[in-house]
Chimera marker file (.cmm) of the C-alpha trace (Angstrom):
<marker_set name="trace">
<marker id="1" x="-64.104" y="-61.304" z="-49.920" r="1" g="1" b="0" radius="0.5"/>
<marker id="2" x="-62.954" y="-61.926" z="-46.583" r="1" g="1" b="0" radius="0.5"/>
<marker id="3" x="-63.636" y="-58.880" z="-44.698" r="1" g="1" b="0" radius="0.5"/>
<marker id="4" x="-67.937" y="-58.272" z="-44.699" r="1" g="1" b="0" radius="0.5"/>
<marker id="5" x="-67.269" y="-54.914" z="-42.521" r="1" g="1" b="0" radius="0.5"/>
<marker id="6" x="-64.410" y="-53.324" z="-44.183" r="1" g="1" b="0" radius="0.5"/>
<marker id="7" x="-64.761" y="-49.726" z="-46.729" r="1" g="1" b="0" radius="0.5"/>
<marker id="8" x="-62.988" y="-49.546" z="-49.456" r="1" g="1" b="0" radius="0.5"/>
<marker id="9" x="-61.942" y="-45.967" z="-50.978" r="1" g="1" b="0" radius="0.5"/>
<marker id="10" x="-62.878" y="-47.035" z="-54.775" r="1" g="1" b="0" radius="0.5"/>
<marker id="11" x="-60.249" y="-45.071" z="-57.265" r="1" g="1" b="0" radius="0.5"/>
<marker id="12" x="-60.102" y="-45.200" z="-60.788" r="1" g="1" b="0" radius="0.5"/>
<marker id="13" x="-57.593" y="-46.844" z="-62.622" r="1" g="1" b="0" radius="0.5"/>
<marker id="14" x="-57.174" y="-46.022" z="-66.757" r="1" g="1" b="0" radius="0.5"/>
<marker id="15" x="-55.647" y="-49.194" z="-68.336" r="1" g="1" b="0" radius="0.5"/>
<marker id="16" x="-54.816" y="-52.885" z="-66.850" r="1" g="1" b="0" radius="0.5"/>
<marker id="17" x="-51.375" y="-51.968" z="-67.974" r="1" g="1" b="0" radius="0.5"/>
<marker id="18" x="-51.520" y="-49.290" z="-64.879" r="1" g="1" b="0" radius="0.5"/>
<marker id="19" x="-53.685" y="-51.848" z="-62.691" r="1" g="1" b="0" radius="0.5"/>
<marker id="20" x="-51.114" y="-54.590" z="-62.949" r="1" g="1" b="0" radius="0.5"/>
<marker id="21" x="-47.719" y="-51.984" z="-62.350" r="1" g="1" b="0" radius="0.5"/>
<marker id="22" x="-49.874" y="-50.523" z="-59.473" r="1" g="1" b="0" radius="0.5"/>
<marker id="23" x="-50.940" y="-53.468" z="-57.744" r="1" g="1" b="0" radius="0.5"/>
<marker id="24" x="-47.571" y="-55.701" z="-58.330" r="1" g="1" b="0" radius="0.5"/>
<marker id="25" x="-45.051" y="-52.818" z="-57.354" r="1" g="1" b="0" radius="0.5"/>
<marker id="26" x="-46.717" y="-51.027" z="-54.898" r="1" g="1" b="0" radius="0.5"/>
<marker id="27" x="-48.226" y="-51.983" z="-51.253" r="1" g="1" b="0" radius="0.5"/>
<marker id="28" x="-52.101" y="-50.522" z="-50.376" r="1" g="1" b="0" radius="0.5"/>
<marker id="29" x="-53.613" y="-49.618" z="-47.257" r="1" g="1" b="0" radius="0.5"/>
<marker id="30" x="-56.077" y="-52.427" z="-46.720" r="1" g="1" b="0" radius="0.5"/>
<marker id="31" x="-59.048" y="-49.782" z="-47.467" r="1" g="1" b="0" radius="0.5"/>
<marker id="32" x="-57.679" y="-49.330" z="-51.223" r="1" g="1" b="0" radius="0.5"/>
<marker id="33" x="-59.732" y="-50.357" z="-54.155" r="1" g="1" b="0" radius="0.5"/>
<marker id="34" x="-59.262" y="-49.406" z="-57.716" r="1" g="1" b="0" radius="0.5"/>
<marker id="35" x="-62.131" y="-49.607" z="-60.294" r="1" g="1" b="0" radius="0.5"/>
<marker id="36" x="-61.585" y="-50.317" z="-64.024" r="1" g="1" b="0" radius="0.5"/>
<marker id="37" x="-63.917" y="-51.373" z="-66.615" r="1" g="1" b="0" radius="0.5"/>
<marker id="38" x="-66.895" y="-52.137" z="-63.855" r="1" g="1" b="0" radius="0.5"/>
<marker id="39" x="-64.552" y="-54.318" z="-61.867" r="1" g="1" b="0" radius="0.5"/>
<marker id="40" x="-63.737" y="-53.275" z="-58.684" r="1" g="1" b="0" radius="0.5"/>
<marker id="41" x="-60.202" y="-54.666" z="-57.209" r="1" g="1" b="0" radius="0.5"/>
<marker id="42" x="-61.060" y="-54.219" z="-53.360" r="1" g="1" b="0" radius="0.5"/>
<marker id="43" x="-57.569" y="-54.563" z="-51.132" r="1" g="1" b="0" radius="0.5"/>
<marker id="44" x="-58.651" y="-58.093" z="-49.092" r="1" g="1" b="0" radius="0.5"/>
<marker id="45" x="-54.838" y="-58.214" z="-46.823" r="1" g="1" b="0" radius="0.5"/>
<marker id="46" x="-55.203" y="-59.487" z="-43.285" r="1" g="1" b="0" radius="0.5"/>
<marker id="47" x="-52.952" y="-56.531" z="-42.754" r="1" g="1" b="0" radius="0.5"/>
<marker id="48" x="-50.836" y="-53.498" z="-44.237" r="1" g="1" b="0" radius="0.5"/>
<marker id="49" x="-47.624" y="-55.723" z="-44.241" r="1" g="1" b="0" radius="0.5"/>
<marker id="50" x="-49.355" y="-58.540" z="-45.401" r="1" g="1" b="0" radius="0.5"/>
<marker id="51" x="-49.929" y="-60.195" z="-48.814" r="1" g="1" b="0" radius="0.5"/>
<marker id="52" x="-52.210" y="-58.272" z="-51.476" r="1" g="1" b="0" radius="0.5"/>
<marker id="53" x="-54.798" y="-60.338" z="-51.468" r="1" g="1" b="0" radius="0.5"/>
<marker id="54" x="-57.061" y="-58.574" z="-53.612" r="1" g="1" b="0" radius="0.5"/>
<marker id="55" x="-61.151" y="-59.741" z="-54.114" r="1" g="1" b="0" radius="0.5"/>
<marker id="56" x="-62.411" y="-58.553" z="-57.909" r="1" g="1" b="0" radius="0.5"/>
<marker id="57" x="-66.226" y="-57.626" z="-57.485" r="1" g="1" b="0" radius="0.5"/>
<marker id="58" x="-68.753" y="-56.652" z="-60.474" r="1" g="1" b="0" radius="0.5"/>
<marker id="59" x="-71.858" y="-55.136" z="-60.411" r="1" g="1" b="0" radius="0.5"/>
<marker id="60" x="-74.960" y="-56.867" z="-61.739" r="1" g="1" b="0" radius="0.5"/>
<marker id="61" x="-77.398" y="-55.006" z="-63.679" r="1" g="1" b="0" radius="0.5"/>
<marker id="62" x="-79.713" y="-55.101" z="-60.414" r="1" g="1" b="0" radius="0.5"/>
<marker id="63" x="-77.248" y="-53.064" z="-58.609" r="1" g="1" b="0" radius="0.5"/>
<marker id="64" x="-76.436" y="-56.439" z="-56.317" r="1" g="1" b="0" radius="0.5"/>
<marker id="65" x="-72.460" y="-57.692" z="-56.727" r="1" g="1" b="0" radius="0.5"/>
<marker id="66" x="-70.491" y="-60.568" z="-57.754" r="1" g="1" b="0" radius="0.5"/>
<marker id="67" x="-66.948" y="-61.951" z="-56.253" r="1" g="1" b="0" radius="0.5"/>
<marker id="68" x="-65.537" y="-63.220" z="-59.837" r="1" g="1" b="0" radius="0.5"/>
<marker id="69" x="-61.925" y="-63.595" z="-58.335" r="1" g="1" b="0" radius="0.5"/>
<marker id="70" x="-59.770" y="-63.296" z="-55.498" r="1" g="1" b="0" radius="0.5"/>
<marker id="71" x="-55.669" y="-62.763" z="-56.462" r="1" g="1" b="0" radius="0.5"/>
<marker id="72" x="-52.641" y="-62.637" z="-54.684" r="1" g="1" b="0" radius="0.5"/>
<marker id="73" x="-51.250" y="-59.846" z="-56.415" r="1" g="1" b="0" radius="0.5"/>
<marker id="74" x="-48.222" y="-59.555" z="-54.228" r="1" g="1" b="0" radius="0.5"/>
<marker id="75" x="-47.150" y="-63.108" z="-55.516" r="1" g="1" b="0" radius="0.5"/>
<marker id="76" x="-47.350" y="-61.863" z="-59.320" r="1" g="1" b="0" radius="0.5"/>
<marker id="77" x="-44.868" y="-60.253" z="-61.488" r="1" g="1" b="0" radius="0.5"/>
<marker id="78" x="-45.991" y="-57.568" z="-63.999" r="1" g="1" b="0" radius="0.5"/>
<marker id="79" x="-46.842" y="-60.009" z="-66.814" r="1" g="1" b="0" radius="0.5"/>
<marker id="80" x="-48.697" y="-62.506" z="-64.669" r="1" g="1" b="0" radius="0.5"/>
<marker id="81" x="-50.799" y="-59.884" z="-63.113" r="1" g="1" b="0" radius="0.5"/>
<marker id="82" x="-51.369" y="-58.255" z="-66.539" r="1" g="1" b="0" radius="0.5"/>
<marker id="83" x="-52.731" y="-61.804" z="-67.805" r="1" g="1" b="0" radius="0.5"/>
<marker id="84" x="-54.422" y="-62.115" z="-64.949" r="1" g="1" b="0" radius="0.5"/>
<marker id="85" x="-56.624" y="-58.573" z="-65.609" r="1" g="1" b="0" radius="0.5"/>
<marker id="86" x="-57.001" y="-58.964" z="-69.216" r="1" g="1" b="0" radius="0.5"/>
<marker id="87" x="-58.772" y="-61.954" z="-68.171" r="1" g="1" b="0" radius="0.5"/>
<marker id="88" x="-60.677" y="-60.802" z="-66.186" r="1" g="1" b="0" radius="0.5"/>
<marker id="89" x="-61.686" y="-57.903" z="-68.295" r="1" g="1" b="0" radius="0.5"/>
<marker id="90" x="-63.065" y="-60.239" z="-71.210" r="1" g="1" b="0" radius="0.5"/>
<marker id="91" x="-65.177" y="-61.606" z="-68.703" r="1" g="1" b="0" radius="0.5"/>
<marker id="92" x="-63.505" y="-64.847" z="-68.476" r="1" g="1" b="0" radius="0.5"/>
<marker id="93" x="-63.906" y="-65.270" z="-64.551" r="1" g="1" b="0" radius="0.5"/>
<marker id="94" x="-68.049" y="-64.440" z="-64.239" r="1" g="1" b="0" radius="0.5"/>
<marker id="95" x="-69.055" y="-67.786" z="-64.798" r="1" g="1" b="0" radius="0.5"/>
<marker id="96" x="-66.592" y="-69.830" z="-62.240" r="1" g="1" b="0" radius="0.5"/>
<marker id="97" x="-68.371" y="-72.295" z="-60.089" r="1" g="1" b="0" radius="0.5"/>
<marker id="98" x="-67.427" y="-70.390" z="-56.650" r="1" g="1" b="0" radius="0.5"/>
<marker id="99" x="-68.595" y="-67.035" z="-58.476" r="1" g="1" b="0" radius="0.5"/>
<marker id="100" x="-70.523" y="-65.789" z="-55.449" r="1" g="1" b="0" radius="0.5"/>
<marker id="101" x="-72.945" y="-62.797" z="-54.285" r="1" g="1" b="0" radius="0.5"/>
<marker id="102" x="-71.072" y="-60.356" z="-51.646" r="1" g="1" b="0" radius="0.5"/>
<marker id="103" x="-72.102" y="-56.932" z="-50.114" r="1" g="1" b="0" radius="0.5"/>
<marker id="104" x="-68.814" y="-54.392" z="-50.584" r="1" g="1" b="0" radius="0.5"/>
<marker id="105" x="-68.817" y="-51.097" z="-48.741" r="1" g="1" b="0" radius="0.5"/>
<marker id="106" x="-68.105" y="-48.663" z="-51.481" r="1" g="1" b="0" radius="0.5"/>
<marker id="107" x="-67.173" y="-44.965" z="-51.117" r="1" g="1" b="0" radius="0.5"/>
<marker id="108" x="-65.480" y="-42.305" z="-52.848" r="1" g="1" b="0" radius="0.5"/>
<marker id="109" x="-62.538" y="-40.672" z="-51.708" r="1" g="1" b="0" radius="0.5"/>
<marker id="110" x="-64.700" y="-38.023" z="-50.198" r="1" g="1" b="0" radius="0.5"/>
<marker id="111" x="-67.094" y="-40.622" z="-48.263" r="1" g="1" b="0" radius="0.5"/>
<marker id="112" x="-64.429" y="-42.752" z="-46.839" r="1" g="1" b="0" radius="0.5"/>
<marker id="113" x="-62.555" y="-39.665" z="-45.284" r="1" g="1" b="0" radius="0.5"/>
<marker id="114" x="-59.847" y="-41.358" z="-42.537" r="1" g="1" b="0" radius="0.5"/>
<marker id="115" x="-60.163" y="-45.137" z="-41.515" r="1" g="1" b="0" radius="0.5"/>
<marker id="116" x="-58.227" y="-47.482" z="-39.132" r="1" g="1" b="0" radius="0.5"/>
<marker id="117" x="-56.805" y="-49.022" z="-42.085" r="1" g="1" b="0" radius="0.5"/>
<marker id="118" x="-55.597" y="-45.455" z="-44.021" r="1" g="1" b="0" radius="0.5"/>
<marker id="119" x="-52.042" y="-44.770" z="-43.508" r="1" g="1" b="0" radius="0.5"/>
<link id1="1" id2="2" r="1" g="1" b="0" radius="0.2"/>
<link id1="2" id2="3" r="1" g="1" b="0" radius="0.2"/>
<link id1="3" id2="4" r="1" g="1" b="0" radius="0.2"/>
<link id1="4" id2="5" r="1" g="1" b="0" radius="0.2"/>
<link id1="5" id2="6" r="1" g="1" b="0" radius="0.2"/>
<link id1="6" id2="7" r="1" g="1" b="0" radius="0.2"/>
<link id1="7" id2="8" r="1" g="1" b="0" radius="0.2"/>
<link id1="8" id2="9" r="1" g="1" b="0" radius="0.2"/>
<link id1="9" id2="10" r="1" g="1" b="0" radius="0.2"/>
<link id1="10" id2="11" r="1" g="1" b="0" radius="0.2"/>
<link id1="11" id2="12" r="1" g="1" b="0" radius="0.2"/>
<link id1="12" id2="13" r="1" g="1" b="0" radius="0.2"/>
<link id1="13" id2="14" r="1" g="1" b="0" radius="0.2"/>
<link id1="14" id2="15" r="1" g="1" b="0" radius="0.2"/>
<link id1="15" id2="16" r="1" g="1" b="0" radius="0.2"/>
<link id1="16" id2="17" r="1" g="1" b="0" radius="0.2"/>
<link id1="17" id2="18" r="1" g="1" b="0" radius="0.2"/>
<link id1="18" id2="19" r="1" g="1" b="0" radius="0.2"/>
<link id1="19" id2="20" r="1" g="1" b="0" radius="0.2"/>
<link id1="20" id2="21" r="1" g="1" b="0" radius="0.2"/>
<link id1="21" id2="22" r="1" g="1" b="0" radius="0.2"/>
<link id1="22" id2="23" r="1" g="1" b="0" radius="0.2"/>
<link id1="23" id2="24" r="1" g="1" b="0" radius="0.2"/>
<link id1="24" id2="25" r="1" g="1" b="0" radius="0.2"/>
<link id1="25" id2="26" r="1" g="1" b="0" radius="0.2"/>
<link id1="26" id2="27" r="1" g="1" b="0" radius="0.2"/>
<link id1="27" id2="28" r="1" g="1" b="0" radius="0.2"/>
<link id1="28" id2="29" r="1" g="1" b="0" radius="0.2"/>
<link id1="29" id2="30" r="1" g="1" b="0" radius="0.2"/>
<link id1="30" id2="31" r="1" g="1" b="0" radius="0.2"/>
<link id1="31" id2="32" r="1" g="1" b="0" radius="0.2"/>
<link id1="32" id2="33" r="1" g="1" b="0" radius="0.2"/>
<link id1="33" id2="34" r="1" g="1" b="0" radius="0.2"/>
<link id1="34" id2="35" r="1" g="1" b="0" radius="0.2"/>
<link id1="35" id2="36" r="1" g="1" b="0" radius="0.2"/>
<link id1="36" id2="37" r="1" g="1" b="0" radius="0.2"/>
<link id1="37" id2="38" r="1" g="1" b="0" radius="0.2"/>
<link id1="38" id2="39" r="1" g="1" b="0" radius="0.2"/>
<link id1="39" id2="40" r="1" g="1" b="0" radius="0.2"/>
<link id1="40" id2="41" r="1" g="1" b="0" radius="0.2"/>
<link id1="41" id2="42" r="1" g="1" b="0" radius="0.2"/>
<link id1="42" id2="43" r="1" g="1" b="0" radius="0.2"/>
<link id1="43" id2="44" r="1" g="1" b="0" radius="0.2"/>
<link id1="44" id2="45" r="1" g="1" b="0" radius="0.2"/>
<link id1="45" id2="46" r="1" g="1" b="0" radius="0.2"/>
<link id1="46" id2="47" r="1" g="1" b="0" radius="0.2"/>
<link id1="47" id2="48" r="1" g="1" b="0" radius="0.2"/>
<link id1="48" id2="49" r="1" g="1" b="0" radius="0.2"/>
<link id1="49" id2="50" r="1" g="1" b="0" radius="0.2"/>
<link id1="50" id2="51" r="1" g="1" b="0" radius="0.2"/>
<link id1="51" id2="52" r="1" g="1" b="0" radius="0.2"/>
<link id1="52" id2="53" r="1" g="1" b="0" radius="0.2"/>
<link id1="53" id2="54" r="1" g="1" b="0" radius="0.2"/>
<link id1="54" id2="55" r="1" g="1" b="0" radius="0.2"/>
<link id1="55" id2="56" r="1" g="1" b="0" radius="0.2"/>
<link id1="56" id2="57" r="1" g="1" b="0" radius="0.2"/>
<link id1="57" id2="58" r="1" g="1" b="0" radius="0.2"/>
<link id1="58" id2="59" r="1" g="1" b="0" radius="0.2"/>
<link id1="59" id2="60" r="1" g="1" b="0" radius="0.2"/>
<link id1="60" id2="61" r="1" g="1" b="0" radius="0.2"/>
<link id1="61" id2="62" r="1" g="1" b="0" radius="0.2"/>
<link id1="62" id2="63" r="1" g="1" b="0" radius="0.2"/>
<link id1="63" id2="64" r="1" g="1" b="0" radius="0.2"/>
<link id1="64" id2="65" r="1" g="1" b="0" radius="0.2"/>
<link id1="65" id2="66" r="1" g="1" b="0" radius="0.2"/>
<link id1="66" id2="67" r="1" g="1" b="0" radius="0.2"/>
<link id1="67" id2="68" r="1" g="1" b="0" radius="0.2"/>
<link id1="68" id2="69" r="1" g="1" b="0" radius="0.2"/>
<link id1="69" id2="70" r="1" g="1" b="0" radius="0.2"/>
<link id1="70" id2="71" r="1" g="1" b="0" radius="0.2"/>
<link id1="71" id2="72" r="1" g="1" b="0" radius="0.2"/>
<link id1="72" id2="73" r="1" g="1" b="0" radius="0.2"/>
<link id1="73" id2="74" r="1" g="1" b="0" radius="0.2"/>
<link id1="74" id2="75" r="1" g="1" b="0" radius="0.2"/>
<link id1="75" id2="76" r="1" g="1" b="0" radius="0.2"/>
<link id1="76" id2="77" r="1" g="1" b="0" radius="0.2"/>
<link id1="77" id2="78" r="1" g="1" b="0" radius="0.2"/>
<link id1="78" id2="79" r="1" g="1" b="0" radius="0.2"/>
<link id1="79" id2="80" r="1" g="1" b="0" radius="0.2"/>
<link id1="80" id2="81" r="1" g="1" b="0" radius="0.2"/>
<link id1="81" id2="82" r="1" g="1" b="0" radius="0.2"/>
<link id1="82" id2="83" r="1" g="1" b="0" radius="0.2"/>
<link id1="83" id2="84" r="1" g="1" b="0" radius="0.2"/>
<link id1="84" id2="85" r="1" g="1" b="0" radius="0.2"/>
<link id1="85" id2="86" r="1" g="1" b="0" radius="0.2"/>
<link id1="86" id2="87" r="1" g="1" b="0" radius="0.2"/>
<link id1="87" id2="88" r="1" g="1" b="0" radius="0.2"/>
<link id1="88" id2="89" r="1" g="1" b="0" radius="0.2"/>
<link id1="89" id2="90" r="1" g="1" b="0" radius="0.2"/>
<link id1="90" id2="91" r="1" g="1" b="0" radius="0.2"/>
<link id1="91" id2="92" r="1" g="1" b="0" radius="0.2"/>
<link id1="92" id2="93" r="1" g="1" b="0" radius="0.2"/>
<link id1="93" id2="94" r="1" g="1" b="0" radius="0.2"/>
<link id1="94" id2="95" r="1" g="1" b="0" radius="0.2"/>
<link id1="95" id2="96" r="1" g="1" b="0" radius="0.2"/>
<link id1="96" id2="97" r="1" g="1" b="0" radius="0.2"/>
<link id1="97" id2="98" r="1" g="1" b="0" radius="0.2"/>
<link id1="98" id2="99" r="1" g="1" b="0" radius="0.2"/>
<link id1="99" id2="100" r="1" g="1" b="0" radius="0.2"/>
<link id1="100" id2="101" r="1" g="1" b="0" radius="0.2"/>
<link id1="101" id2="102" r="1" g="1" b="0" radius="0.2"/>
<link id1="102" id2="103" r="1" g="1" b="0" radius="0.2"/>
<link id1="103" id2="104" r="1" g="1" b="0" radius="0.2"/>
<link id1="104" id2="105" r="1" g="1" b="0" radius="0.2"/>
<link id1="105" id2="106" r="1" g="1" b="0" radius="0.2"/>
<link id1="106" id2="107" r="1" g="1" b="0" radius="0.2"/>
<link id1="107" id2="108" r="1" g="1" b="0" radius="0.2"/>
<link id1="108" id2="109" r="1" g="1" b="0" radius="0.2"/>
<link id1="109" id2="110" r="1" g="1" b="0" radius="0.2"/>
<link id1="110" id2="111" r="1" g="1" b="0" radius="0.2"/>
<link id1="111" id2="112" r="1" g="1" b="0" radius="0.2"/>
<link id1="112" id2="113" r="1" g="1" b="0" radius="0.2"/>
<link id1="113" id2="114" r="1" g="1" b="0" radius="0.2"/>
<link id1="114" id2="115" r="1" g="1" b="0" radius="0.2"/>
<link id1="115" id2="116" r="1" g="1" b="0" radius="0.2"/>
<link id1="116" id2="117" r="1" g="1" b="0" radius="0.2"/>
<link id1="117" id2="118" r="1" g="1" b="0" radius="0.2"/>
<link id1="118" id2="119" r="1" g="1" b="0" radius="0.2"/>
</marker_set>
């Protein structure tokens, strides 16, 4: 996670299947973060126009969070992204080396309100 003083507008997300069509086809404001299966997919873009780079964050049972994964969804295609999810998912990704504690700004839809970043 590149960006320590960033908040992300956490939305839910109901399958990987949507996850992967969502974050391959579509571009996010940089504040954009989707939720699925305690995983949080928080938008990590130098910029709007710029690649999805997107950190994937878990919470620990302490309440403190994890960076499992950082992607480049903007570089997938469905299918890759899609493997890349369902891999995450089965937990695959919590016990890399550079697994690493980080400190996300979370808010609902009704926290976050406007930002700089929101279109």
């Amino acid at each position: 996670m590149m960006h320590n003083d960033r908040r992300w507008c956490i939305a839910p997300v109901a399958t990987a299947e949507q996850l992967a069509h969502d974050l391959t086809e579509r571009t996010w404001c940089c504040c954009n973060g989707f939720e699925l299966s305690g995983y949080m997919f928080l938008n990590d873009a130098t910029c709007g126009d710029g690649a999805q780079e997107y950190a994937v964050v878990t919470r620990r049972d302490d309440g403190s969070f994890l960076q499992v994964e950082s992607v480049t969804f903007s570089w997938c295609d469905y299918f890759t992204a899609l493997d890349i999810i369902q891999k995450i998912l089965r937990g695959e990704c919590d016990q890399a080396d550079w697994v690493r504690p980080v400190t996300p700004r979370l808010e609902s839809p009704e926290q976050h309100g406007c930002c700089p970043h929101c279109a």
